[in-house]
C-alpha positions as CSV (number, residue, x, y, z in Angstrom):
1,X,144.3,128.5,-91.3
2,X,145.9,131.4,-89.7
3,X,143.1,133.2,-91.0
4,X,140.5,130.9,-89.5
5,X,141.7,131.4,-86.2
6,X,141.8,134.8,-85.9
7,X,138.9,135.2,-87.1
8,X,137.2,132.5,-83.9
9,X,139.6,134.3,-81.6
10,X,137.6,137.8,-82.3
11,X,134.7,138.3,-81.1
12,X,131.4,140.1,-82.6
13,X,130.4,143.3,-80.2
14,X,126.9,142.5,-80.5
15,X,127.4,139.1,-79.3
16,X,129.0,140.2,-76.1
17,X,126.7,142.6,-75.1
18,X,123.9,139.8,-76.1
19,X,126.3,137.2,-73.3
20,X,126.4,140.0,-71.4
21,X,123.1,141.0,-71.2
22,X,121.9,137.2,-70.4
23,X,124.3,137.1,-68.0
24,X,122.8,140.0,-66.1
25,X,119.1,138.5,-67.1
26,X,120.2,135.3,-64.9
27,X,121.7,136.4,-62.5
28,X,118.5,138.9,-61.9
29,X,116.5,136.1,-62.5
30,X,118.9,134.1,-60.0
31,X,118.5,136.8,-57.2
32,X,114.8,136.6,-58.0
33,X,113.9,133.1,-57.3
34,X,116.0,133.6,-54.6
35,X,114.3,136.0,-53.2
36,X,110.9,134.0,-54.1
37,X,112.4,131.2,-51.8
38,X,113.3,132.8,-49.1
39,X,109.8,134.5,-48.9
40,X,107.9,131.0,-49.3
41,X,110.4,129.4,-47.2
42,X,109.7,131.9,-44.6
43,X,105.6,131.8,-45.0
44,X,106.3,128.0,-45.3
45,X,107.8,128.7,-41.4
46,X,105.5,130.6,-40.4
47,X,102.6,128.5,-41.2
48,X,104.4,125.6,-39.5
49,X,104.4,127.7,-36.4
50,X,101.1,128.9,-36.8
51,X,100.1,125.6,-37.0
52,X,102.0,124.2,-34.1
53,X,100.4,127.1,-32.0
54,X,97.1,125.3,-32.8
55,X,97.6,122.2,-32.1
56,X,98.7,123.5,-28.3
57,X,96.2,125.1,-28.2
58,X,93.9,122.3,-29.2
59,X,95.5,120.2,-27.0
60,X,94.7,122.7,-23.9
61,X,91.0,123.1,-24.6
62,X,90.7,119.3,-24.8
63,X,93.0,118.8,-21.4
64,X,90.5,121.8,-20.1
65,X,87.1,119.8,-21.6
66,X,88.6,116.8,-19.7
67,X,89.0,118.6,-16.3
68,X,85.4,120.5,-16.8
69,X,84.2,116.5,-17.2
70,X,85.4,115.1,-14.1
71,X,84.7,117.8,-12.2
72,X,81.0,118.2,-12.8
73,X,80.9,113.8,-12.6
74,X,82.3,114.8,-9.2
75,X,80.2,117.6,-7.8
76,X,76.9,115.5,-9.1
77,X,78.3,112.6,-7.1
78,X,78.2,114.7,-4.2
79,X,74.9,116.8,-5.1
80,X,73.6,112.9,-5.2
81,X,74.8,111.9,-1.6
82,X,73.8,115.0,-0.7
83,X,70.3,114.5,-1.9
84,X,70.0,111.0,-0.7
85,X,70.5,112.2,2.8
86,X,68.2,115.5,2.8
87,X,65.9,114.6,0.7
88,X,64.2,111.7,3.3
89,X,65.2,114.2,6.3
90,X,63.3,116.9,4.3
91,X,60.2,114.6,3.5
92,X,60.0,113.6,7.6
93,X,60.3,117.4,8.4
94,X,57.6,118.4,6.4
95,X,55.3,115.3,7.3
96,X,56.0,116.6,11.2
97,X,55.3,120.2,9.9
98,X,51.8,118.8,8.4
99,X,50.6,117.4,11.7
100,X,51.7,113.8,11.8
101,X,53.5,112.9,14.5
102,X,55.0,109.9,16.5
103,X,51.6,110.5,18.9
104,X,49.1,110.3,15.9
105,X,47.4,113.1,14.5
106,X,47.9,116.7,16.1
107,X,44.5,118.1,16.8
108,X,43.8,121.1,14.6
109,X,46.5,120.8,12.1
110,X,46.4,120.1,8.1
111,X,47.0,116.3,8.7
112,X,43.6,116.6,10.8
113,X,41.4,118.0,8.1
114,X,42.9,115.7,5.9
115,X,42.2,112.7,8.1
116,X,38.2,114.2,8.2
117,X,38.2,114.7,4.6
118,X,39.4,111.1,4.1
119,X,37.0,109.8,6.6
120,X,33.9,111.9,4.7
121,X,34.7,110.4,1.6
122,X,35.5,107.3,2.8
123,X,31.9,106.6,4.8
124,X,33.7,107.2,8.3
125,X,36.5,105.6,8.2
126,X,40.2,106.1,6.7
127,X,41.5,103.7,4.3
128,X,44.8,102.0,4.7
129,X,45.9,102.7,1.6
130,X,45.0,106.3,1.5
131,X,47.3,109.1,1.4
132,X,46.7,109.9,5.0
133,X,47.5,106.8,6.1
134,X,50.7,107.0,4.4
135,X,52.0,110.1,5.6
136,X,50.6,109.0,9.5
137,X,53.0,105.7,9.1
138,X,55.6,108.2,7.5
139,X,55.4,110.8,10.8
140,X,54.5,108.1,13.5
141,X,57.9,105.8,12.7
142,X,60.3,108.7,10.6
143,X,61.2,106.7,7.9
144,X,60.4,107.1,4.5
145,X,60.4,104.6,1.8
146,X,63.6,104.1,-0.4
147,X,62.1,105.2,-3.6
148,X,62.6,108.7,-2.2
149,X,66.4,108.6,-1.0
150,X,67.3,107.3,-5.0
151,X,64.3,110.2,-6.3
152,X,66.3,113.3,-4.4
153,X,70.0,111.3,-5.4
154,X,68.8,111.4,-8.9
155,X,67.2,114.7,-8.8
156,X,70.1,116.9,-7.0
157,X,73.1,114.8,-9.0
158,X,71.2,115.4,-12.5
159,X,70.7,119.2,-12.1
160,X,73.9,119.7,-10.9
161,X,75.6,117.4,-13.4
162,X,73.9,119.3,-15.8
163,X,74.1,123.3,-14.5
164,X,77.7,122.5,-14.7
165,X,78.1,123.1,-17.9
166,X,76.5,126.3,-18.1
167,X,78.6,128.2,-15.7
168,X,82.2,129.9,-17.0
């Protein structure tokens, strides 16, 4: 038995440099995967933060889209008034420009050919639904009809809703 023992007790040189060498092989291996998670755990970080960068910063352009919305439903409320208001002041300029006036026709003007033109087509006389005898009622009492304050609302507010979007 004495024998036996002895014989457990010493060991073969071959198989401690083999428990040597696979203790070296894991612990290399050890420091390796170590070293693997530490550089995934890191690019695992970085991603994250790369990630939360883009969300903030999709979060930004959408609070920006939001601002560049109600700002240009803004200015084309105004263009609109705006347009409302000149648009008839505008039309009874230009009708007082033409020749028709609060008096009737001013001799020698465009709104005097007109009328003779109308009046030569006409057999002598002007019809009262005739352009002419529009524009006279237009310049003789200054107001237009309300088709044209809701035309220049919807004309100004439209191009401006729309142009805002292509400035920067």
């Amino acid at each position: 038995m004495r024998q036996r023992k002895e014989k457990e007790q010493t060991c073969h040189p071959l198989s401690l440099l083999s428990f040597f060498l696979s203790t070296q092989m894991e612990r290399m291996l050890a420091v390796a995967l170590l070293a693997a998670a530490l550089v995934w755990g890191g690019h695992s970080l970085l991603s994250q933060a790369q990630e939360n960068q883009r969300r903030r910063w999709q979060e930004e352009e959408r609070r920006q889209n939001r601002k560049r919305i109600i700002t240009s439903f803004l200015l084309a409320g105004v263009a609109a008034t705006v347009g409302a208001v000149a648009l008839p002041v505008a039309v009874v300029a230009a009708v007082h420009a033409l020749g028709f006036s609060a008096g009737g026709i001013v001799a020698g003007s465009y709104a005097a050919s007109m009328m003779s033109a109308a009046a030569v087509a006409n057999g002598g006389g002007v019809a009262a639904t005739s352009t002419v005898a529009m524009l006279q009622s237009v310049g003789a009492t200054g107001v237009v009809s309300s088709v044209v304050p809701l035309v220049g609302g919807a004309i100004t507010g439209g191009i401006t809703f729309l142009g805002s979007f292509f400035r920067r």
